[in-house]
C-alpha positions in Angstrom: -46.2 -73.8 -13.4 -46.6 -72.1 -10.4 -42.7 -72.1 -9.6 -42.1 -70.8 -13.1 -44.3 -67.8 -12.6 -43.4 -66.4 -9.6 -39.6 -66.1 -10.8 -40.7 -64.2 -13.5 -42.3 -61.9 -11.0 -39.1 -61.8 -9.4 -37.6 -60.7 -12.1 -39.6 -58.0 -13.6 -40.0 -56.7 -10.0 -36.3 -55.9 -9.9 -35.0 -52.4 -10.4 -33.5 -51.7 -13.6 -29.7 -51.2 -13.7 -28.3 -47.5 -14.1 -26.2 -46.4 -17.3 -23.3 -46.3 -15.0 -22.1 -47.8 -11.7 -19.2 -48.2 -9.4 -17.4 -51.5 -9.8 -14.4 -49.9 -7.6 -14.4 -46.9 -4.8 -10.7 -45.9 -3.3 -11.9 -42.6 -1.6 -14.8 -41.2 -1.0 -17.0 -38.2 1.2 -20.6 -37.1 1.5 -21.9 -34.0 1.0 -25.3 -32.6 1.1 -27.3 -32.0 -2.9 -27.5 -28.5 -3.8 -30.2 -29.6 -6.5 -30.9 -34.1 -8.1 -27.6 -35.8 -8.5 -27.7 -38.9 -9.8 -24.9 -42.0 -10.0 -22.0 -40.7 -12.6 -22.8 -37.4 -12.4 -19.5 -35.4 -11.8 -20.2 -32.3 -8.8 -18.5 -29.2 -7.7 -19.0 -27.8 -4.1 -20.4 -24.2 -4.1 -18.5 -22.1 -1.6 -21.7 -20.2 -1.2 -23.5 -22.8 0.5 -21.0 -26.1 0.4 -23.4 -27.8 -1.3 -23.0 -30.4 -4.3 -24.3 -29.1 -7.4 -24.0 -30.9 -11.3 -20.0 -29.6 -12.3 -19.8 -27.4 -15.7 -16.6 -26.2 -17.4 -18.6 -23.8 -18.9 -19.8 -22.0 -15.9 -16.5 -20.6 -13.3 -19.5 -20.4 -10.4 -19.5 -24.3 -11.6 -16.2 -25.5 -11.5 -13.5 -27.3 -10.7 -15.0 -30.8 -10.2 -14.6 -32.5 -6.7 -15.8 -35.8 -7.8 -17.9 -38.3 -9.4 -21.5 -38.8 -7.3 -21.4 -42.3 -5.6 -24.9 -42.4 -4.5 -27.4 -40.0 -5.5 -30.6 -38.0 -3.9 -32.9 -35.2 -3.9 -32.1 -31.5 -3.2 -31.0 -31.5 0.4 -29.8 -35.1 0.9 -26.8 -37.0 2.1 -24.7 -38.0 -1.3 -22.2 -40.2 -1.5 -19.1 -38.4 -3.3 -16.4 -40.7 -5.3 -13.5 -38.6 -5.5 -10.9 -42.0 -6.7 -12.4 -45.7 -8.1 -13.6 -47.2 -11.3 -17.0 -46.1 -12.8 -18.3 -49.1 -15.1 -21.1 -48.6 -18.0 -19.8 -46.1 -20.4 -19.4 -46.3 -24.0 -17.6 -46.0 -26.9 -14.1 -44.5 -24.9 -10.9 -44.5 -26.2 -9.2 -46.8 -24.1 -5.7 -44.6 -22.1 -7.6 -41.4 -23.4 -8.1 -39.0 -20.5 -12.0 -37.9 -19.5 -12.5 -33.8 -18.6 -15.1 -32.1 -16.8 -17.2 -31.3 -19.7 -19.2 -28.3 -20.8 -22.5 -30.1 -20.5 -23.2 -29.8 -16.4 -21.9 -32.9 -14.7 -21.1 -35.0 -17.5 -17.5 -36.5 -18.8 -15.8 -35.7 -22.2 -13.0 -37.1 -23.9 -13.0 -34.1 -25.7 -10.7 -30.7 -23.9 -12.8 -28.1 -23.2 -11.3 -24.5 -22.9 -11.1 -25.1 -19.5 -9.4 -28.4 -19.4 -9.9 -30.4 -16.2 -9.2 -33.8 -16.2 -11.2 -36.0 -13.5 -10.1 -39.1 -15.0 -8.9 -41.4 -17.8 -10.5 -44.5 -19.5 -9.0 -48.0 -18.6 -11.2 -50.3 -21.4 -14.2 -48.8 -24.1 -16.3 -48.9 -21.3 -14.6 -47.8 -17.7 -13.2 -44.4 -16.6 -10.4 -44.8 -13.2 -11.7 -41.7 -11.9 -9.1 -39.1 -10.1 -10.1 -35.5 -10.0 -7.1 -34.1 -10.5 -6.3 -29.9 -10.0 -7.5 -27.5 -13.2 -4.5 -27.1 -15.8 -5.4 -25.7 -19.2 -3.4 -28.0 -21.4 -5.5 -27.2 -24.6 -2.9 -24.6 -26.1 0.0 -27.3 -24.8 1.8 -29.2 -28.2 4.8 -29.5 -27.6 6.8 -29.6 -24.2 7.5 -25.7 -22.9 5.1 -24.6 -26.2 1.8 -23.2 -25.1 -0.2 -21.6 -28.3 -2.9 -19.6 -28.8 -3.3 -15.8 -28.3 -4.4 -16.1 -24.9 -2.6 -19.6 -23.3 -2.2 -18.5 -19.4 -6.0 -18.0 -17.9 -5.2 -17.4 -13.9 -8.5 -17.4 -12.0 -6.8 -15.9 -8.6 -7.6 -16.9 -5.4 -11.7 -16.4 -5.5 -12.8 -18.6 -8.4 -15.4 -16.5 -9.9 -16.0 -14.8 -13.4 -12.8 -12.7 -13.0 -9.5 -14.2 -14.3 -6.5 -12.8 -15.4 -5.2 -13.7 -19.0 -2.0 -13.9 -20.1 -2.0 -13.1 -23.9 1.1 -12.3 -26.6 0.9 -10.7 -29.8 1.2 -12.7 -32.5 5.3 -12.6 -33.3 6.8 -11.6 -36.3 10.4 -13.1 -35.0 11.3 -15.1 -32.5 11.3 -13.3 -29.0 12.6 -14.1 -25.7 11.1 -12.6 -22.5 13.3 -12.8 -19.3 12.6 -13.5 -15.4 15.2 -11.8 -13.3 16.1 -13.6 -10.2 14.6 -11.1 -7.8 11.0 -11.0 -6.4 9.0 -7.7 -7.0 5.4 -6.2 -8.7 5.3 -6.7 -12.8 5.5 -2.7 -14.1 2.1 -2.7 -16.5 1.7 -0.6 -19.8 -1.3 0.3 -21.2 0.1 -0.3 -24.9 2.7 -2.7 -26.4 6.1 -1.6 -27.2 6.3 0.7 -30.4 1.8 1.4 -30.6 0.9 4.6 -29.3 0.9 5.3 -25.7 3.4 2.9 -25.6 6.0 3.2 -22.4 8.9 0.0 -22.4 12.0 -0.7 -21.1 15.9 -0.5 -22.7 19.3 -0.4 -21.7 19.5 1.5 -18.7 16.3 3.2 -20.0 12.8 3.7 -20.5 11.6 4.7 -24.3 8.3 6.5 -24.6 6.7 6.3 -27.8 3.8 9.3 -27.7 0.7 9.9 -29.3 1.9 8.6 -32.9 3.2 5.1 -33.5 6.3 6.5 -35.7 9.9 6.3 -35.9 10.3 8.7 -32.6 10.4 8.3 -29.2 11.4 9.9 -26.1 14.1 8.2 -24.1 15.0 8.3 -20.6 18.2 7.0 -19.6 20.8 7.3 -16.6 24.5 7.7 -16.9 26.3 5.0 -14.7 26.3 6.2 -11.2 29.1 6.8 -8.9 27.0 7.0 -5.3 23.4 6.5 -4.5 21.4 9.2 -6.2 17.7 10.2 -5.9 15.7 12.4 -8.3 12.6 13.6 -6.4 9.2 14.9 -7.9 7.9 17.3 -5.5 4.1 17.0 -4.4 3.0 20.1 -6.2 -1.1 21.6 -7.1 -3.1 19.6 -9.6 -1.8 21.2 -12.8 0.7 19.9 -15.6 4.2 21.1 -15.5 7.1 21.0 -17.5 10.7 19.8 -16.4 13.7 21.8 -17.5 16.0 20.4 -19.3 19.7 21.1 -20.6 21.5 20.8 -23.9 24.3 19.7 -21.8 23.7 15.7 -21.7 26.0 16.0 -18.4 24.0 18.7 -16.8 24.6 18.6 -13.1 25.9 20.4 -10.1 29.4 21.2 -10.0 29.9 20.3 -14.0 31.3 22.3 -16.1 29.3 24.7 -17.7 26.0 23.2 -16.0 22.8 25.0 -15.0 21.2 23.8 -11.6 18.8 25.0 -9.4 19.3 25.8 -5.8 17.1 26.8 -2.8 15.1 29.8 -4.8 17.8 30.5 -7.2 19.7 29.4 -9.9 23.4 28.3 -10.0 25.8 28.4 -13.4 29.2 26.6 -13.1 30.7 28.6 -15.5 33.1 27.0 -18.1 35.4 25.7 -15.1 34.3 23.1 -12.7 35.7 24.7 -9.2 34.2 25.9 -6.3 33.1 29.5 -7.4 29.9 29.6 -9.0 27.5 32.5 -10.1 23.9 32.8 -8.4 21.2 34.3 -9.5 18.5 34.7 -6.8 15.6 36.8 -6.4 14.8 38.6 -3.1 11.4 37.0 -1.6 8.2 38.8 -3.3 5.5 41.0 -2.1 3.7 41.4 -5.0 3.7 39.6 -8.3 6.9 41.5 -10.1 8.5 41.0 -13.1 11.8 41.3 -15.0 12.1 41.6 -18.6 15.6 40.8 -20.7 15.5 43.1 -23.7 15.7 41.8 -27.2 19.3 42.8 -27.9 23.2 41.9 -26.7 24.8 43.3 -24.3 25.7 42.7 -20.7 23.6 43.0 -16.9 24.2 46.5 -15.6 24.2 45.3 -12.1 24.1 47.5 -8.5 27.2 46.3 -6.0 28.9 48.3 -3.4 30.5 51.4 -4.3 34.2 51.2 -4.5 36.7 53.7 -3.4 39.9 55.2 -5.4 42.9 55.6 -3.9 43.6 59.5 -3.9 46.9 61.1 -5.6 47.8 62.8 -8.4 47.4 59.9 -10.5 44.4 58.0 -9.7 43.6 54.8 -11.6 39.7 54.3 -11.7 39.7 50.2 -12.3 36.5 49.3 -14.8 34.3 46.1 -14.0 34.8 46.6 -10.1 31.6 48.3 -9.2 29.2 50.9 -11.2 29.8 53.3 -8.7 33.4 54.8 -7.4 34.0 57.3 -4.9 37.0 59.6 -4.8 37.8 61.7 -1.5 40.5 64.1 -2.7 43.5 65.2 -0.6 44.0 68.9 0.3 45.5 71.2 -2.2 46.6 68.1 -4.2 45.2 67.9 -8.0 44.6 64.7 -9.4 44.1 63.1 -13.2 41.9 59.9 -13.1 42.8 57.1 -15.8 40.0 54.9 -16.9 41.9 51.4 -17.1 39.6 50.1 -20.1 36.8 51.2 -22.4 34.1 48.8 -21.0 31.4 47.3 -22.7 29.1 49.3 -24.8 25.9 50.2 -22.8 28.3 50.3 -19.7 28.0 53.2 -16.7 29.6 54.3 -14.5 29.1 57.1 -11.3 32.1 58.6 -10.0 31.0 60.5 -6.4 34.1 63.0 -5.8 34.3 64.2 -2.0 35.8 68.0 -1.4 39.0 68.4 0.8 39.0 71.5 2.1 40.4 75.3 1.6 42.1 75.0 -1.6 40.9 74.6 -5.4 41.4 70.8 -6.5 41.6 70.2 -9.8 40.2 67.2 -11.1 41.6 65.9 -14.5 40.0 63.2 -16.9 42.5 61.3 -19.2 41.8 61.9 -22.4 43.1 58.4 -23.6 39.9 56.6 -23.3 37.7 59.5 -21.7 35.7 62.2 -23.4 34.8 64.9 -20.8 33.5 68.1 -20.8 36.9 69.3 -19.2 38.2 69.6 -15.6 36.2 69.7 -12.2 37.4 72.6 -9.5 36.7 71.4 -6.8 35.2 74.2 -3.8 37.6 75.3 -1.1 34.4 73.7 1.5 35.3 70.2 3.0 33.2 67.4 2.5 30.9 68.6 -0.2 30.1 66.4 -3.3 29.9 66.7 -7.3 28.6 63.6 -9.1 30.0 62.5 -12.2 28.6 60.0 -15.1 29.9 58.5 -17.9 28.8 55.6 -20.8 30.5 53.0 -22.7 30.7 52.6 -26.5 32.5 50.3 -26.1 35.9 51.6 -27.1 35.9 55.0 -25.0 33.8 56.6 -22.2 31.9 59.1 -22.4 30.8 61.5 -19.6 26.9 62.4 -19.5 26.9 64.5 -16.7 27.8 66.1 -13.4 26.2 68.2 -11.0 27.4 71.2 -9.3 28.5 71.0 -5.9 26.4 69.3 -3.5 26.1 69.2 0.5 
């Protein structure tokens, strides 16, 4: 009777078995509790403090799961951490199905969570092998190379925090294939998807801009095939917005026929031949803002140039479109009749400065053929003096304005 007793005593003195328990370890650390762990329960390390805490899928300051707790303790103990063996005392598992971290701190689910870690798979109804294995959201993953879902890449970067990068596509009305070129380099972002508004994307050789409006126009930038290296350079200008000039011509460029470039303060027209003579128009540098206004009409530039001189004789050919301004020195007691060699352009001038010879009366005769005057210039018998002589253009004949008397 005695003997019977004190087994029972025995027996109800023992410790009650946990849920779970290890029939198996492989590998295994310790590591100091960050808060209760208990056998089974499934911990993360904390890089704040590298201390074990309960492991939740739900929580990115909780996971990934290093292991399975071994042997548990209070806040601040020595636990034993299982990271591979076979934890015994489970129920109800389907037997080859994997186990994941689960959203419910430090337990095990058979279930996939979003954030799918597997820390092991279950070998009967009742035992998980347990192998923490690296995070790998296989949720969206049906088919081999198939991930689905609007959002099926979730990268958490190098500092596992609440900060990821997500991968998502728009759901696709066609089949659509996205290429990797064999290079290394920084992805070029958009702001909007091809074709929405704000949208900027790539073509052939290109880059399309859609605008404001998501319609059938866009605004694209392409490159004709080069020849040599070439470099277009935005200069670093004052916070303003500025507007590029552009060219009918789609093969605008320096030394191209009928092109318009720009040079060092100037501008620089080809013309309709592609040589090496070119037409500049430059300004002369500035003192004070100035300003030059084309008239709203046709016609042509009356420009300034260098006077140029006639050859004196009796017949003296006056040759239009070399200058605005001709000079005539006559030759002594010689008269002379100037032919204009064209009518000009209507609107056109011209200044004809005629020097004196000497002691006798020159007389200075204007063809009539394209030349209106008001009849012949005497010159004085006084050498080197000057009369000054203007005509205009209709266009079909000149016409003379005016001359002065005889100047010193």
């Amino acid at each position: 009777m005695i003997f019977a007793v004190m087994i029972f005593a025995v027996l109800f003195a023992m410790p009650a078995q946990a849920a779970v328990y290890w029939s198996q370890k492989f590998a295994r650390f310790s590591a100091t509790a960050g808060e209760t762990l208990a056998t089974g329960d499934v911990v993360t390390i904390k890089d704040a403090d590298g201390y074990a805490y309960l492991a939740d899928a739900n929580d990115a300051a909780l996971r990934p799961a290093a292991g399975v707790v071994g042997k548990g303790g209070a806040s601040g103990a020595s636990v034993e951490i299982v990271v591979s063996g076979v934890l015994e005392g489970n129920t109800s598992l389907t037997e080859s199905g994997p186990g994941y971290l689960s959203e419910t701190a430090g337990d095990i689910t058979q279930s996939a969570p979003a954030y799918s870690q597997q820390v092991g798979y279950a070998i009967s109804s009742t035992a998980y092998l347990i192998n923490c294995q690296n995070y790998f959201d296989s949720s969206s993953l049906t088919v081999l190379g198939t991930l689905t879902g609007a959002s099926p890449f979730v990268l958490e970067g190098a500092t596992a925090d609440s900060y990821e990068t997500t991968v998502a596509v728009t759901d696709p009305t066609a089949d659509n294939t996205i290429y990797f070129p064999d290079t290394s380099g920084v992805t070029i972002l958009s702001s909007a998807v091809p074709q929405a508004a704000y949208g900027i994307w790539g073509a052939n050789n290109a880059f399309v801009f859609e605008g404001t409006t998501a319609d059938g126009y866009e605004t694209t930038v392409d490159v004709a095939d080069p020849t040599a290296d070439v470099t277009f350079r935005f200069p670093a200008l004052a916070a303003a917005t500025y507007g590029i000039m552009s060219s009918t011509l789609a093969t605008n460029g320096p030394d191209i026929a009928n092109s318009v470039s720009g040079g060092t303060n100037s501008l620089i027209f080809e013309g309709a031949t592609a040589d090496a003579y070119e037409t500049i128009l430059s300004p002369v540098d500035p003192t004070a803002d100035r300003t030059v206004t084309i008239p709203n009409r046709t016609g042509q530039i009356q420009l300034a140039s260098a006077a140029s001189a006639l050859t004196p004789g009796a017949g003296v050919t006056l040759t239009v479109g070399l200058s605005n301004v001709y000079t005539l020195t006559l030759t002594d007691n010689e008269d002379s009749t100037i032919t204009f060699s064209g009518a000009g352009t209507a609107g056109d001038e011209i200044t004809l400065i005629i020097t004196t010879a000497g002691t006798a009366d020159e007389v200075v005769t204007f063809h009539a053929t394209l030349v209106s005057s008001v009849g012949t210039l005497t010159a004085g018998t006084d050498a080197g003096k000057y009369y000054v002589v203007k005509f205009i253009s209709n266009g079909t004949h000149w016409f003379e304005v005016s001359r002065t008397a005889v100047q010193t």
